[in-house]
N, C-alpha and C positions, 0 to 999 in steps of 0.2 A: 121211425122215431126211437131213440135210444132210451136204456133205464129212466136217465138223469129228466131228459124232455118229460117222460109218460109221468116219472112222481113230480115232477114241478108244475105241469100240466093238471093236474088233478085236486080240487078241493079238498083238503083234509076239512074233520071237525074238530072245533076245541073239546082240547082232552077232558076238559070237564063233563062235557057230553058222553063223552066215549064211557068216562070211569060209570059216569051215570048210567049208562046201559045192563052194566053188571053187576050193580047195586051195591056201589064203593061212594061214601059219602066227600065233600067236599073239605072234611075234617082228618078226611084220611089222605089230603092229597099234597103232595109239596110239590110247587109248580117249576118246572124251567122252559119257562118260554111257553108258548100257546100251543102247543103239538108234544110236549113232553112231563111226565110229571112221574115223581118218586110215589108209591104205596106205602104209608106210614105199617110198619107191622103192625103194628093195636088191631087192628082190624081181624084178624085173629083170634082174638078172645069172642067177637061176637059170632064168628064163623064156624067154632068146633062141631055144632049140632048137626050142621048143614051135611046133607048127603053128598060124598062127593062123582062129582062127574066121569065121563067116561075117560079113559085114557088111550093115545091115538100114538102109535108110535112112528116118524117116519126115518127112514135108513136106507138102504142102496146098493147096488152092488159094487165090487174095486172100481175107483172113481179113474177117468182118463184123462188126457191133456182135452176132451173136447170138451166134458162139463158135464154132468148127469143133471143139474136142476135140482138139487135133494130139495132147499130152502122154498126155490120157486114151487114144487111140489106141495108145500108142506101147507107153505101159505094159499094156494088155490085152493087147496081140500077145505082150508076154514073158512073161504071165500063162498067153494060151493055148498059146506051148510047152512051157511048163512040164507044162503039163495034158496034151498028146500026150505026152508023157515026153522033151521036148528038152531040153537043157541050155541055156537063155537067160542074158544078161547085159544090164541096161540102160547106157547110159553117155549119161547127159543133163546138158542148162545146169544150174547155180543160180540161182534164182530172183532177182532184184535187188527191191530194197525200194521202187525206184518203182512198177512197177505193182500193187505190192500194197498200196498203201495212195494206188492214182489209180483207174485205172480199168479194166485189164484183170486186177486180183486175183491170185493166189499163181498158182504154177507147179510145182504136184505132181499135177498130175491131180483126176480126180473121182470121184465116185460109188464104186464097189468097186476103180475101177484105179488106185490113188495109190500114191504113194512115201510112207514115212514114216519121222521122226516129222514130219507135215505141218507145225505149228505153230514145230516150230525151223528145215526146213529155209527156211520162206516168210521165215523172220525173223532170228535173226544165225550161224546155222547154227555154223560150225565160225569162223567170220571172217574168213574166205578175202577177201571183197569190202570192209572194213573195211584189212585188210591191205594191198590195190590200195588206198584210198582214202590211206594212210595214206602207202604210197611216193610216191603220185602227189604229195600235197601236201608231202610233202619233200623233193621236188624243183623245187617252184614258192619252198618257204622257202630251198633254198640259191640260187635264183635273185636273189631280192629280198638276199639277205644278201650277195650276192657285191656288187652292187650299191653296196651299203651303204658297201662296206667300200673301197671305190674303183675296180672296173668294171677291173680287170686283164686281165680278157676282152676288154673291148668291145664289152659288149652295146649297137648300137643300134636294136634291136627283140626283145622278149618274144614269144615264138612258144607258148608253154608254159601250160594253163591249168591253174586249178585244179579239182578236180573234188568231186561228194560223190551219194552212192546215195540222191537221195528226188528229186522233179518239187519244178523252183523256178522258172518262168520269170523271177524276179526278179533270177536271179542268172546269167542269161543273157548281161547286159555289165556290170561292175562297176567302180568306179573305185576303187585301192586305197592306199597309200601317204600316207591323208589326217592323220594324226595330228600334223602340223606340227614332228614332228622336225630338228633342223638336219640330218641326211643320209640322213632317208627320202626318196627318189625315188619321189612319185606316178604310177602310170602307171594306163593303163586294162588290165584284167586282164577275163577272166570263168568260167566254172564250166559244165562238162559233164558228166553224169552219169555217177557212176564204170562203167558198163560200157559208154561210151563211149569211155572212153578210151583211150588209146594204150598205158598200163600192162596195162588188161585184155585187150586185143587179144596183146602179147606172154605174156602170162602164158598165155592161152591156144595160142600156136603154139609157144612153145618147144620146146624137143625135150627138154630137161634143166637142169639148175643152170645148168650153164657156159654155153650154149645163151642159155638167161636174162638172164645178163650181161651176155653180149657185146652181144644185143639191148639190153637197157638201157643198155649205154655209146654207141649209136650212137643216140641221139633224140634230133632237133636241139631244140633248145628257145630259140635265137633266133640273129639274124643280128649282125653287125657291120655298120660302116658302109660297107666293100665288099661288103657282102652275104659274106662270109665263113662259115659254118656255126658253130656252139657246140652242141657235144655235152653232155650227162651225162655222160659220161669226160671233157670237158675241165674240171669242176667237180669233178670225182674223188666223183659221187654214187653212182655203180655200184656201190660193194661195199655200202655201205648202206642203200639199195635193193632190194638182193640179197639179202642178212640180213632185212629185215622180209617179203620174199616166201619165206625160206626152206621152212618149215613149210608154207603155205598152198598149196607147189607138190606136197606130198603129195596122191594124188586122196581124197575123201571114200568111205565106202563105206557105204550105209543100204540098206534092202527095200523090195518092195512090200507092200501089204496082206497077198501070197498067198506071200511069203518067197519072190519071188527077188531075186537082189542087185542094185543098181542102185549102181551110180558115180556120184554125182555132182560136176562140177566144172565151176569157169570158167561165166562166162556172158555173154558179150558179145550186146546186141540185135543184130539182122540187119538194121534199118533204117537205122541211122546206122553200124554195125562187119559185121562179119565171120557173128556170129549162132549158133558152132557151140560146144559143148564143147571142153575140152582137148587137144591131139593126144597128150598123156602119157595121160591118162585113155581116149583109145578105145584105142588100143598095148596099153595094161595086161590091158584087157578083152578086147580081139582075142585076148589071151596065156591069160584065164581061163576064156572061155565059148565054148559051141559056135556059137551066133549071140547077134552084138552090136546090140540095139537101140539106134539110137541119133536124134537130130532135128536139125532145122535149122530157125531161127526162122520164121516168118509164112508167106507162100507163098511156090511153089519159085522165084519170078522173083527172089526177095533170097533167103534164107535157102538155100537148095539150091543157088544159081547160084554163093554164096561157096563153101561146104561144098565143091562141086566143083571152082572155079575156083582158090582159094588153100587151102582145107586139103588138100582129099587130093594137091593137085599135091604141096604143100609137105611129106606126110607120109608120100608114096607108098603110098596106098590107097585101093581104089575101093569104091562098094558093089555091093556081089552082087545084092541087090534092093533096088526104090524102092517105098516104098508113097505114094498121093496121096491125101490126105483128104480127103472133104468131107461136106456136107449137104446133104438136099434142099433144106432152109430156103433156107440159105445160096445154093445155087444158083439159087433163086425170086428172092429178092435180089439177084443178079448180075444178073439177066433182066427188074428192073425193078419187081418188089413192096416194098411196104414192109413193118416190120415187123409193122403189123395185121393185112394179108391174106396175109401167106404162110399163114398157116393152113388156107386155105381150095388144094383142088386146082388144078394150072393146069399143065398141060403145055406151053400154049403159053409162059409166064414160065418154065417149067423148059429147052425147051428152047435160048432165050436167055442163061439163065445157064448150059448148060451148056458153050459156047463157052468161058469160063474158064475151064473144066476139063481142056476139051479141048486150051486151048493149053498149057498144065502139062506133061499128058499128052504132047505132040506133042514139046517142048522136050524130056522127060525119056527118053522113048524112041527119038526119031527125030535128034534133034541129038546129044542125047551119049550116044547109044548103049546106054541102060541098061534092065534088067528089070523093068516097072513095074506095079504092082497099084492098083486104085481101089479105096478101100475106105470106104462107108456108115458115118458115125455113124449109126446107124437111131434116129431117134422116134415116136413112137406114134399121130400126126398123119403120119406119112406114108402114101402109098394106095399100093396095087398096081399100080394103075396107072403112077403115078410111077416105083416103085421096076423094073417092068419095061420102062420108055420109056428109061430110063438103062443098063439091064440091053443091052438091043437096039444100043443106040445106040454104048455100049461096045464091044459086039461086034463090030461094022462096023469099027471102027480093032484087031482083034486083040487088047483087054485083057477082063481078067477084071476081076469085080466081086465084092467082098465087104462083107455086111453085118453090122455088128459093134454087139453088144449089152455093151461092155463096162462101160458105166460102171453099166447095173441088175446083169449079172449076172456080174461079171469076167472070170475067165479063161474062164468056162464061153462067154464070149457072145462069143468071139474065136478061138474053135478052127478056125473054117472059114477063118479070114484066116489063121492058124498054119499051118494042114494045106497050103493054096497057097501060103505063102512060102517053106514047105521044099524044095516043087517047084521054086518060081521061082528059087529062087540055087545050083542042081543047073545052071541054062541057062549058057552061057559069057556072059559079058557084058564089053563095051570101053565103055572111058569115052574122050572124045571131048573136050577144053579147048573152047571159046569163040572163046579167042586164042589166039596163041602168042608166049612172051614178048618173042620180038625183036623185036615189032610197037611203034609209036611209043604214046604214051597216046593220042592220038586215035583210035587204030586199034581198040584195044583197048574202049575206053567205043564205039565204035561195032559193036562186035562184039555186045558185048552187048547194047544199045539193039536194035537189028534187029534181031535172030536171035532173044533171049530175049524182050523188051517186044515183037516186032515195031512197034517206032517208024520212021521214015520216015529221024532221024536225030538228028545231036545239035544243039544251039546250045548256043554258049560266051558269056557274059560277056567283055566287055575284061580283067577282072580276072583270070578264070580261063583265058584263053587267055595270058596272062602268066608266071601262074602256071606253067601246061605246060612253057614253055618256059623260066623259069628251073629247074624239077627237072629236066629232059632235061637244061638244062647242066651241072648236079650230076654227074650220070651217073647217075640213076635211072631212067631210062624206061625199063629192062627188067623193074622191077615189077609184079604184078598191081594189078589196079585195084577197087577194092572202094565201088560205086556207092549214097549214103545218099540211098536215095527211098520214099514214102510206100507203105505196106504194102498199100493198099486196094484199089491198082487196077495195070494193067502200065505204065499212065502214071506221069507225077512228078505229075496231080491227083488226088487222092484221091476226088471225085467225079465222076469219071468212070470209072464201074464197068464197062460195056461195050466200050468204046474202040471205038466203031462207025467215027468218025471217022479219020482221018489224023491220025497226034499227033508230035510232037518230043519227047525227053528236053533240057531247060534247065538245062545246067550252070552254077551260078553261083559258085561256089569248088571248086580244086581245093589237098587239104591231102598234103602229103608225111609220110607214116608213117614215117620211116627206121629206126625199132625194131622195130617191127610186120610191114615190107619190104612194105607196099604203100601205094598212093597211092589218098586219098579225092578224089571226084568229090560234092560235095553240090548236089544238084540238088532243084526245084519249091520248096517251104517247107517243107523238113525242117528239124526245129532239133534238134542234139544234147545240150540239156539239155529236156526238154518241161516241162511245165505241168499243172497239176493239174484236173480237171472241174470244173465247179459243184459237184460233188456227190460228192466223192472217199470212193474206200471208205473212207479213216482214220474217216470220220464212223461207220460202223456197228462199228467193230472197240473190244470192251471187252473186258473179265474180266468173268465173273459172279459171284455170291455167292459159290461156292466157288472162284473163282480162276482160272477154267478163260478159257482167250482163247475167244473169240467173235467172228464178224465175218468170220472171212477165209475167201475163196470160192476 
């Protein structure tokens, strides 16, 4: 039985129940539909006293074309506290509508460990990311129109794109203004994928409304011809901006399969942004449940390294425990099999790929100090041998191993990872920054290049060493630095899965966030709008006779 069968097969509760579970009134609820409903923030004020709960981090090693489960993970472990008798809460991304109709498919989990209702939240859920797309290009129209109307500003350079949530490489550089109007000004423009953008990046760190604002009134969005700065407050777009992100900064609230409650909100990638959920929505959670699961996108060298470096600096919380996920497969992969013969056993390709893991590991316990569990998607092709070369090998560096059967048998096949993570965030644990902010951007992107990618070091671009130094003159170089590199490997090449070699990180643009308050480093051929496969899931994704969708994995 597929995803789509096992959540439509399965009785949800109404969310009123659910919210009732973790002592959210009926007053704090704005309903859509019977299985979804908005968290009024008010609830906030009655919650500051409240002690907050434990924090659960999950993350993974360099992700593969097979799939590591990060999500499915995330969601069994709140399934099996539930099942010890813990009081869990999840607090994960939303899904964004590129990969679920390219190629790495929806973002609810699998098999028995999903969030649901799966099909609205993969697709336009509550229209939180609609609503980002909707500020972001209202603020690319008051640019053009300002323009228009005689350039009172001074715009002599557009810093500002437009954005939209689906893979267009097409729309990567655009030329826009072609309509031959007498005071349209032609310029060249282009399109980032809305949870790339700069909008979703604040929407996600805000702290609140006003919080929100003030961010949205501080993104530059082009220069003058002193190089002068132009804000969204100097176009006075802020308040209405503000107004259409109003609603959509309430956090979401939906279940698992096995009705625990899950948060979901905000979803910025981790490859080109930031990669984490809300800082409103984990607060919320931290205020509702005993332990918060929560993830950070792809593996922990992007998605964890943000998580840690700009959200919990920026929101003052750490996690209590990390959990690291991987595959045998996967790790076969790492170690140089392809996909036909990982099938087949190999200790020696395992324990090649298990170097990846281990620098994960090493990064997440030994650099920034934190409580770390390795934890098996287990498949039915993997040997005992395997599973106890990993087991041993683990043990030699001090971590524990658990093997998690959540997605055949849900909560039931994640109780062993439950039962040790309640241990693990009982240990004290110090988080440990990367950087520290008063270091230059050079310092900082080399902080992380070394220590997290262990690279040799950085190289800059003429452009992007330019760059540097005209935001340092801004006075932003006390910024974190939030580095858009290829998810596959600890290099900026994607195939180079090993890194046996000596490698550099290749900075080739560096973009100032001033809304967001950090500075993007895009490095190797990352591109912030992608492109769709040969062979993109939209192709399988229908209704069937009775209407029901079909297609999404």
């Amino acid at each position: 039985m597929g995803d789509v069968e096992i959540a439509r097969n399965t009785r949800l509760e109404k969310i009123q129940k659910i919210a009732e579970s973790i002592g959210i009134p009926d007053e704090s609820l704005e309903l859509y539909g019977k299985y979804k409903a908005k968290i009024n923030l008010n609830i906030m004020k009655n919650l500051k006293a409240k002690k907050d709960g434990k924090l659960v981090l999950v993350t993974a090693i360099n992700p593969t074309p097979l799939g590591e489960g990060k999500t499915t993970m995330a969601i069994g472990l709140a399934d099996g506290l539930k099942k010890i008798g813990e009081k869990p809460i999840l607090a994960l991304r939303e899904p964004s509508l590129g990969p679920v109709f390219g190629i790495k498919g929806g973002a609810t989990g699998g098999g028995h460990s999903q969030i649901a209702p799966m099909e609205d939240i993969n697709l336009h859920f509550t229209g939180d990311i609609h609503a980002i797309t909707s500020a972001n290009n209202l603020l690319s129209a008051m640019i053009d129109n300002h323009i228009y109307f005689g350039n009172s500003l001074g715009f002599d350079k557009v810093t500002w794109k437009r954005c939209v949530d689906l893979n267009d490489r097409q729309l990567r550089k655009v030329e826009t203004g072609l309509s031959g109007e007498k005071k349209v000004v032609p310029r060249e423009d282009g399109f980032d994928i809305s949870v790339a953008s700069e909008i979703m990046a604040i929407f996600c760190l805000a702290t609140d409304i006003n919080d929100l604002k003030r961010r949205i009134g501080n993104i530059i969005v082009g220069y003058t011809k002193d190089e002068k700065p132009i804000t969204a407050r100097d176009l006075k777009a802020d308040g209405a901006l503000t107004v259409l992100l109003k609603d959509a900064l309430n956090p979401n609230l939906v279940q698992t399969l096995e009705k625990v409650p899950a948060i979901v909100h905000g979803g910025p990638f981790a490859n080109i942004a930031h990669g984490c959920n809300s800082i409103i929505a984990t607060r919320l959670a931290l205020k509702l449940g005993d332990y918060v699961i929560t993830e950070a996108g792809f593996g922990a060298d992007l998605g964890a390294e943000k998580f840690l470096d700009i959200k919990c600096r920026k929101a003052e919380i750490k996690p209590d425990a990390v959990v690291c996920v991987a595959t045998i497969k996967a790790l076969k992969y790492h170690g140089g099999m392809t996909k036909d013969e990982i099938q087949n056993e190999s200790i020696e390709a395992l324990e090649r790929g298990f170097n990846n893991l281990l620098r994960h590991v090493d990064n997440l316990k030994n650099k920034y100090g934190l409580n770390v569990i390795v934890a098996i998607n287990k498949y039915t092709q993997d040997t005992e041998n395997e599973i106890e070369f990993l087991r041993n090998k683990l043990k030699e560096q001090g971590i524990e191993l658990s093997l998690v059967e959540s997605w055949e048998k849900g909560g039931e096949g994640a109780t062993d990872l439950a039962e040790k993570i309640v241990e693990l965030t009982k240990k004290d644990s110090k988080l440990h920054y990367m950087y520290d902010l008063k270091e230059s951007l050079k310092e900082k992107l080399q902080d992380v290049a070394t220590k997290v990618y262990g690279a040799e070091g950085v190289e800059y671009t003429k452009e992007a060493e330019e760059q540097i130094k005209r935001i340092e003159e801004l006075g932003y170089g006390n910024l974190p630095v939030c580095i858009a590199k290829t998810q596959y490997s600890f290099s900026d090449d994607q195939k180079n899965l090993e890194c046996l070699e000596p490698f550099k990180i290749h900075v080739n643009e560096v973009i100032l966030k001033s809304g967001a308050e950090f500075v993007v480093a895009i490095t190797g051929k990352i591109m912030t709008m992608p492109g769709l496969p040969k062979v993109p899931a939209a192709e399988n994704i229908d209704l069937d006779e009775d209407g029901n969708i079909i297609g999404i994995f």
